[in-house]
N, C-alpha and C positions, 0 to 999 in steps of 0.2 A: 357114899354115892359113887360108881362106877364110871372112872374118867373114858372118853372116847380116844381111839388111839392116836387122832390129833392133840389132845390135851395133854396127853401124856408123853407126845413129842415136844410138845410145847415145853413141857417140864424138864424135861433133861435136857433140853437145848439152855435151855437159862440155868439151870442149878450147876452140872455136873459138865459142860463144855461150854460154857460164856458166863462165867462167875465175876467176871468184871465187868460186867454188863456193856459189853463193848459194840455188841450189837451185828460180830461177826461172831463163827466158826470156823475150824480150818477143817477143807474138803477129805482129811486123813479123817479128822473125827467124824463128820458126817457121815462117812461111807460107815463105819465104824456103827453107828447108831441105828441105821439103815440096816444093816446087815443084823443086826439083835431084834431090833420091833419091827422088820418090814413085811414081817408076817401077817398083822394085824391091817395092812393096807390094801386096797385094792393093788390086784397087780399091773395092771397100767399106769395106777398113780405112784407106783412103785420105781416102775421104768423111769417113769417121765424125769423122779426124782434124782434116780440114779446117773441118768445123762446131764444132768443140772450139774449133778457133783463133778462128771469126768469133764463135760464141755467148760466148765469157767477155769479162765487161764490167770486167777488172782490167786490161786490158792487157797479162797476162801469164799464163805458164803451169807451173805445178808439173810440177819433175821425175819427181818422183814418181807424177806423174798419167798422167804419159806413160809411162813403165817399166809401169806396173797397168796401161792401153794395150793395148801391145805384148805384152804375158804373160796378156791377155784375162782382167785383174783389174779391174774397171771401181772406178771409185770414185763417193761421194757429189759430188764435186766435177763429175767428171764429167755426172752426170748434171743439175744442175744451170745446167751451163752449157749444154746440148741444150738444157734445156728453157727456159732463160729468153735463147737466144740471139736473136739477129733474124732469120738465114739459116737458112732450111728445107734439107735435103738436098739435093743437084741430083741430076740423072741418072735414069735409068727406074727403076723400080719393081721389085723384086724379082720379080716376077709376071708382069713384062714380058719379063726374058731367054729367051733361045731358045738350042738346042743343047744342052742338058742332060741328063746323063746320069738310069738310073732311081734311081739310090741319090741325087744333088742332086737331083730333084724332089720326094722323098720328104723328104730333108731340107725344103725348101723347102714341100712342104704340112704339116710338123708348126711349122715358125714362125710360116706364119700361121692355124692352127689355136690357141696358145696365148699370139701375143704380140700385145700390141696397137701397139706402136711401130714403125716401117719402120725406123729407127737400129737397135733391138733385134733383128728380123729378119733386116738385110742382115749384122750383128754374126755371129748365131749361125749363118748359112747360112756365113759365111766358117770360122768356128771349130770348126764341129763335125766330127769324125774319123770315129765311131762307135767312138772306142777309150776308155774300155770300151764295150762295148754295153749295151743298155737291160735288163741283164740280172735286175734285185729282184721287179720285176710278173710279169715272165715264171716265176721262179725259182719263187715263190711262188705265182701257176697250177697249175703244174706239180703242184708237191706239194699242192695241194688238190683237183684230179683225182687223182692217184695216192690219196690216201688214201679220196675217196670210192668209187672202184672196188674199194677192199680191202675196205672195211664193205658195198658194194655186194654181193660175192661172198661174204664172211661172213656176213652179214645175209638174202643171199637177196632183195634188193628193193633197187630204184632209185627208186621212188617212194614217197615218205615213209619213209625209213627210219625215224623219227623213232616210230614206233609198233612199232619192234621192238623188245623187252623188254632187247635188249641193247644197245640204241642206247647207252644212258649210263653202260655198264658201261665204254668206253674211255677212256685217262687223258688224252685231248684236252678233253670239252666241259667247260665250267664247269658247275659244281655249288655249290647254300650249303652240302649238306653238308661237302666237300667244298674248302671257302672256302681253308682254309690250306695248301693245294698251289699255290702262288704263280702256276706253268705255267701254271696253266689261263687266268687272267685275258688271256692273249694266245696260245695254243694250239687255243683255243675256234675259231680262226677254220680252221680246217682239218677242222673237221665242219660236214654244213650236210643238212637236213630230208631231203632229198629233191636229185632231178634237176632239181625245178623251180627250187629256193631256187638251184642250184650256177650253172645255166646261166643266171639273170638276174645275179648276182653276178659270174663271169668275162666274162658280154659286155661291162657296163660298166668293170669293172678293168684289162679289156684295150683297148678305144677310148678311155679317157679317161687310164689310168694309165701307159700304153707311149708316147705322147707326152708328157706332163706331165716323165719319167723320163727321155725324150733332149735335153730344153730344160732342168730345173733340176736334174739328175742326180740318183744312187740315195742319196744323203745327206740331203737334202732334204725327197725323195718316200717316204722312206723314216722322217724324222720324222712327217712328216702323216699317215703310213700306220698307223705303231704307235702315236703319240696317239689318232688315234679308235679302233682296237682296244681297246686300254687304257680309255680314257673310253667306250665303250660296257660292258665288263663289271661294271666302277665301278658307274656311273649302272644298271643292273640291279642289283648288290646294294645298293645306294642304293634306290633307289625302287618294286624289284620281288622283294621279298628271298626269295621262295619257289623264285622261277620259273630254272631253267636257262638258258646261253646256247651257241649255236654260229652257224656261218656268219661268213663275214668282211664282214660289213655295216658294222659300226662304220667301218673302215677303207676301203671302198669309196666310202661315202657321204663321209667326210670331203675324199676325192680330188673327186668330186663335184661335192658343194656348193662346194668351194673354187673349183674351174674355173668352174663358172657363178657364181660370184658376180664372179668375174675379167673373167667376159664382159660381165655387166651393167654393171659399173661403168666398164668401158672399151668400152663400145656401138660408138662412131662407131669406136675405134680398131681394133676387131674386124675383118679382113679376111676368115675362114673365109666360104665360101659356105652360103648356106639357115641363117644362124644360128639364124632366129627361128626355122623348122621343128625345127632338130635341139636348140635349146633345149626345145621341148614335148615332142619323144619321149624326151631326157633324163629330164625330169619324169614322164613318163608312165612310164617304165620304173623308176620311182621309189617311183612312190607305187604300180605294181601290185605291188612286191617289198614295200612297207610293208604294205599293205594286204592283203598275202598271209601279211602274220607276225601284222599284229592279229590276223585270222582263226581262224590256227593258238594264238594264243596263248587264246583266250576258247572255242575248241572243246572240247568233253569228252575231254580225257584220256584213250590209250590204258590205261592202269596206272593210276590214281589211290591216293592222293592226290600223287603228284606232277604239276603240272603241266605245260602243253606251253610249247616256248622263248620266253623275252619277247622282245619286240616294240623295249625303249627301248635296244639297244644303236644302232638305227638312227639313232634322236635324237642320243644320246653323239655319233657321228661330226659328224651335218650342225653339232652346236654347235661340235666342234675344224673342220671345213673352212671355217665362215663366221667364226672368230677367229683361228687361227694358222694356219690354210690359206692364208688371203688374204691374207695377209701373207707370206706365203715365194714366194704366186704372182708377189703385186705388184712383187715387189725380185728380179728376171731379173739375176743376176752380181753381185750389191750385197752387202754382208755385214751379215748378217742381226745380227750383234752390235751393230754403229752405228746398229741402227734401235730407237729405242724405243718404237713398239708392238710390235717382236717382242716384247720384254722384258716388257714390260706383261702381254700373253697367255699367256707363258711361263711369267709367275710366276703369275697368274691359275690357271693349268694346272697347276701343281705345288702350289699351296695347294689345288684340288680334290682331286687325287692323294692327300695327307696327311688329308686331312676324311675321304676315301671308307674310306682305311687304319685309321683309329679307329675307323671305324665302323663297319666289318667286326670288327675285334676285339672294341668292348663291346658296339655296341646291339642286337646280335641277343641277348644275355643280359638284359640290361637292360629290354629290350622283352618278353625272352617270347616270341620268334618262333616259332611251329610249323613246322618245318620238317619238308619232305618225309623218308622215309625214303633213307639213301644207297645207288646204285644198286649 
């Protein structure tokens, strides 16, 4: 049976330069083995490997580092020795190859669309399959057009449904009445005001959330995603306890804020083009979706006394994408368990969680809330 050329590095790594199974090699033999079977590799995986060898300042290199390598499991070590090596990449620039098909160039505009590193880049252009495809943003689309075309067709109106007397009669949006149907606190997001709320909401979930989902996959993008859902309906029965929630803000916004704050902090290393233009129509597209909920929220109420949807699940979100968004953006293949401000944030995030859960149970008795009648 014909070994793959990982296998077969595997095997002279252990047999013929670590016979005492020691569990290292030295960076002279590695270049050494490199330079014999680097043929058989991708040449980006080639690169990456070779600046592994010249950047680590031990003289040696972890077997272990190279197997996570090869199975496009990167480690901390790894990236460590990139970044503090002396030898930059050689070779053109990702940007620079020619003869590329449309599905690699498409790869190749979502890398440098969300990474800022070229090692990172040339990394994920070589690795990525499209199996699975980018299928949770899309999924979730989907089913939030579908459901707004049914209350669309039920309701009789595509513009503002949200003033139809049975807008809140469906077991989607949140409600305080309403609080201990658990659902709702992340269901909410598959009802949204209107046509307007729907289509500024999927244009951004889908330009920012369909790449974000083929670079750090639907695990990932898919914590950040139901964090700020979740901390958006919170933070409304938190600090807006009257007021109803729907639209999938929380969770757009967290995807968002996290990518642009990814881009700020990694400026020079940003290759997308027109960044600073499409950083402001981001913003822009931002704060007219925000600025479209204050509105709705302080406007007189079709039905009163309940009022129209708050406005702070938008908040909820940009607070989880500029704390634990940035932090799952920043660490591209690294695992997220060895990094301790994930942990930090995470715990951060689940003691909010637990406050918000008491606080839904007592202080609305405690306090005396008048709440709305249930719809």
């Amino acid at each position: 049976m014909t070994k793959c050329p990982r296998q077969k590095l595997d095997d002279l790594l252990q047999e013929k330069y670590d016979p005492d199974n020691s569990g290292f090699i030295s960076t002279e033999r590695f270049r050494d083995l490199l330079a014999t079977h680097g043929s058989e590799l991708d040449p980006h995986k080639l690169e990456v490997l070779l600046a592994l060898a010249d950047g680590n300042a031990d003289g040696k290199i972890c077997y272990q580092d190279f197997v996570n390598l090869m199975s496009n499991k990167r480690s901390n070590s790894f990236r460590r020795a990139i970044l503090q090596g002396s030898r930059q990449l050689k070779g053109c620039s990702l940007r620079d190859e020619a003869g590329l098909g449309l599905s690699q160039r498409l790869v190749r505009h979502v890398a440098y669309e969300t990474l800022p590193r070229e090692v990172d880049r040339k990394w994920y252009f070589d690795s990525y399959t499209y199996c699975p495809p980018p299928w949770l943003i899309l999924a979730i689309t989907i089913a939030e057009v579908a459901v707004f075309m049914y209350y669309g067709f039920q309701l009789d109106r595509l513009v503002l449904q949200v003033s139809s007397p049975s807008f809140l009669k469906s077991p989607l949006p949140y409600h305080p009445q309403l609080r201990a149907q658990a659902w709702r606190y992340l269901s909410y997001i598959f009802m949204h005001t209107g046509i307007e709320h729907l289509s500024l909401n999927m244009a951004m979930q889908l330009l920012v959330g369909v790449p974000l989902e083929m670079v750090h996959g639907a695990l990932r993008i898919g914590l950040v995603y139901v964090c700020g859902v979740l901390a958006g309906s919170l933070a409304v029965s938190v600090t807006d306890m009257t007021a109803p929630v729907v639209g999938s803000s929380g969770g757009v916004y967290a995807l968002v804020s996290a990518h642009l704050a990814n881009v700020v902090m990694n400026w020079s290393g940003m290759k997308c083009q027109f960044k600073l233009f499409r950083m402001a129509m981001a913003l822009v597209c931002m704060s007219v979706e925000f600025g479209r909920a204050v509105w709705l929220r302080f406007y007189p109420p079709a039905f009163p006394p309940c009022p129209n949807p708050s406005f702070v699940a938008h908040l909820g979100g940009v607070v989880v994408g500029l704390t634990l968004g940035v932090v799952v953006l920043q660490n591209y293949e690294q695992r997220l368990q060895e990094q301790s401000l994930f942990w930090i944030f995470f715990c951060v995030y689940t003691l909010f969680v637990l406050c918000a859960v008491f606080w839904n149970i007592f202080a609305y008795s405690l306090l005396d809330v008048r709440l709305p009648p249930p719809p």
